[in-house]
C-alpha positions as CSV (number, residue, x, y, z in Angstrom):
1,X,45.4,182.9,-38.3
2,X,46.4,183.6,-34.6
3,X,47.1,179.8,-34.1
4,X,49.2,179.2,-36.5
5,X,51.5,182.5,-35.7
6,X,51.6,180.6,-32.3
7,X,52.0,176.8,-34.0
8,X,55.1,178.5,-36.0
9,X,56.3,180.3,-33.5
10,X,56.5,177.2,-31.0
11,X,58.3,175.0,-33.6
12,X,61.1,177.7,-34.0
13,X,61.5,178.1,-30.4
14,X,61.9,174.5,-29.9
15,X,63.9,174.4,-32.9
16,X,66.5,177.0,-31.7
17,X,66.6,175.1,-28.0
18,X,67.6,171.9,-30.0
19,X,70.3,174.0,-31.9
20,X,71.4,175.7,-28.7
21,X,72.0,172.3,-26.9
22,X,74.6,169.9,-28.4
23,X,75.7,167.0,-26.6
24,X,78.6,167.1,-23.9
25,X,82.3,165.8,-25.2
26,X,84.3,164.3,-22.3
27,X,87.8,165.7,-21.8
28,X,89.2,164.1,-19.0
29,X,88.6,160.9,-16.6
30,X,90.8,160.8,-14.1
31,X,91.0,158.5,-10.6
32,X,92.2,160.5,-7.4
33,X,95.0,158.5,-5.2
34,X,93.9,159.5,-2.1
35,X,91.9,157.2,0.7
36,X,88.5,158.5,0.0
37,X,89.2,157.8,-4.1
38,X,87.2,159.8,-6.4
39,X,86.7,159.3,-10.2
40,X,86.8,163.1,-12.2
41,X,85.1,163.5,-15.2
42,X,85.6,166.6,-16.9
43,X,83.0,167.4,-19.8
44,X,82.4,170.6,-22.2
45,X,79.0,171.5,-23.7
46,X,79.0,173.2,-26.6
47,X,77.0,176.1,-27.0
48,X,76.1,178.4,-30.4
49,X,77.5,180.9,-28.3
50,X,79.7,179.9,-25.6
51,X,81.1,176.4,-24.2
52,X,80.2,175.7,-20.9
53,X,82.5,173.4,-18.6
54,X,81.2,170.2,-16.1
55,X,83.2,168.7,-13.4
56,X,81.6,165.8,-12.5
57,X,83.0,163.5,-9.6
58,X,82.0,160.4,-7.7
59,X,83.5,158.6,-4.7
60,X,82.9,155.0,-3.3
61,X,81.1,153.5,-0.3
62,X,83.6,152.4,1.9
63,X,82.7,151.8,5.8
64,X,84.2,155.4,6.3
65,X,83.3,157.7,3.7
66,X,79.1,157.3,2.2
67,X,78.7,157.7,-1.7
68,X,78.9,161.5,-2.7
69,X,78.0,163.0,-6.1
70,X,79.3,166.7,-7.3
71,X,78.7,168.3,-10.2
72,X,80.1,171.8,-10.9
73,X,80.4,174.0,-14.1
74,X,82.1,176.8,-15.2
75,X,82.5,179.4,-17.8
76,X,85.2,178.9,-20.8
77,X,86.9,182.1,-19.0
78,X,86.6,180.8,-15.4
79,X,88.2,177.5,-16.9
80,X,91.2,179.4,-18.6
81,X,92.2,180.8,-15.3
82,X,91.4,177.3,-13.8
83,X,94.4,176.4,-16.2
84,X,96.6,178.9,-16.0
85,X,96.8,178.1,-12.1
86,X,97.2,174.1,-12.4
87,X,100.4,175.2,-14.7
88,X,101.4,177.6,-11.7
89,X,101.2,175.0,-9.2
90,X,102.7,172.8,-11.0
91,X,106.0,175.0,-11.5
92,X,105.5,175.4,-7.4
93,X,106.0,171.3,-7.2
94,X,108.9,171.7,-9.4
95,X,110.6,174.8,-7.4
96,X,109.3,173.5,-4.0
97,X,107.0,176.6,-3.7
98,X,104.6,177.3,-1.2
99,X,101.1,177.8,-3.8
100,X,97.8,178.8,-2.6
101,X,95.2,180.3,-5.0
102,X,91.3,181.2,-3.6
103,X,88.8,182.5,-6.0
104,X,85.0,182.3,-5.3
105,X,84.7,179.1,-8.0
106,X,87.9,177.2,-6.4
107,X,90.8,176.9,-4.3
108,X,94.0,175.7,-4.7
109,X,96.5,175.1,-1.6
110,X,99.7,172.7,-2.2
111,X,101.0,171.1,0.6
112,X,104.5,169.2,0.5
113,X,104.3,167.2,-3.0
114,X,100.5,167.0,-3.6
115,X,97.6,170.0,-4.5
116,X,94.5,170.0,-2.8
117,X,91.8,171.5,-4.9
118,X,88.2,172.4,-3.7
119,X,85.5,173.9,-5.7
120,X,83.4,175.8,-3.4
121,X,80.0,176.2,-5.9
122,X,80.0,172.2,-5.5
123,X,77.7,170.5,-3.1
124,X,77.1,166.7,-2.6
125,X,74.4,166.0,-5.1
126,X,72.7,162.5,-3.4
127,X,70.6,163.9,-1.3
128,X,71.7,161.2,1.6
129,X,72.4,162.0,5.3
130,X,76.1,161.8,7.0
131,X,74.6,160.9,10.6
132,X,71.4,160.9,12.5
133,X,69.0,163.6,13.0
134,X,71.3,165.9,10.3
135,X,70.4,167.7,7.6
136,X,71.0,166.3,3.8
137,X,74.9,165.9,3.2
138,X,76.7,169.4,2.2
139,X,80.0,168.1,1.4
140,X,82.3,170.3,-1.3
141,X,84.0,168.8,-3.9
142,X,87.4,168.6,-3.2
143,X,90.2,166.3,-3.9
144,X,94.3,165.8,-4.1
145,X,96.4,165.5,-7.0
146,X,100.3,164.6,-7.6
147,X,102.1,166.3,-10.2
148,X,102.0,163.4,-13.1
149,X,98.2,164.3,-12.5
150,X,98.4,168.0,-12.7
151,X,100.3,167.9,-15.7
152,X,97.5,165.0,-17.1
153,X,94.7,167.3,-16.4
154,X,96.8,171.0,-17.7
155,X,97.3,169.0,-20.9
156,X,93.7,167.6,-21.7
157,X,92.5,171.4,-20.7
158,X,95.0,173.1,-22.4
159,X,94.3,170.9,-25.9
160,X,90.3,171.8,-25.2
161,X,90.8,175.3,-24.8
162,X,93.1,176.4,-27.9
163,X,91.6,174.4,-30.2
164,X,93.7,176.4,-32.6
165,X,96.7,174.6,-31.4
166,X,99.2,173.6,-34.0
167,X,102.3,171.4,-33.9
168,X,105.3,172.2,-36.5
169,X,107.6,170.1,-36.7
């Protein structure tokens, strides 16, 4: 009798891990125009309770930069704020503002007509060394935008986040 409490007990734990775990929806792919070029991916797993956020990001061999990986994720709120502050950087570009945001997830500094943008919980996922006799590569994810960009990215987050977003015409 024992065994099968356990046998049934097992198939509605795995059960409820399959339920918990749906696949991840892409929102954005975006291609940085800086020299060391990085392809963004932005994903969202959906959760029965919560949606968690992915920034994926990859850069290119080139003789002066070595391949990097990054993955970071975040919180739906963390994301919201993540928002909020490409729309008030964006209004700085506009205005010809000095912007600088620093949480502990990311930072946000704008310099002349681009935004650089580091996420500090990201480390280079590869596993490869930058030069002889060092340790494994600890490079942050970080990267520059222009405004078409920002306003790309604040659009495809904004649409992801309110769901409940209505157009009347």
């Amino acid at each position: 009798m024992k065994k099968s409490h356990i046998l049934i007990i097992l198939i509605l734990f795995a059960f409820e891990i399959f339920a918990q775990s749906k696949s991840k929806d892409q929102i954005l792919y975006l291609k940085t125009d800086e020299r060391n070029s990085k392809t963004l991916k932005f994903l969202k797993k959906q959760r029965s309770n919560y949606d968690l956020y992915f920034v994926k990001a990859d850069n290119v061999s080139t003789k002066e930069f070595s391949k990097c990986s990054w993955q970071a994720s975040f919180h739906e709120k963390k994301m919201m704020i993540f928002r909020d502050k490409l729309l008030s950087a964006l209004t700085a570009m506009k205005n010809i503002d000095e912007y600088e945001y620093k949480d502990s997830e990311f930072h946000m500094r704008k310099r002349k007509n681009k935004l650089r943008i580091d996420f500090l919980n990201s480390v280079c996922e590869n596993h490869h060394k930058t030069h002889y006799f060092q340790k494994s590569c600890n490079r942050k994810l970080n990267f520059v935008l222009y405004s078409d960009q920002i306003m790309e990215m604040y659009k495809k987050l904004d649409d992801n986040l309110n769901p409940y977003n209505v157009v009347v015409k």
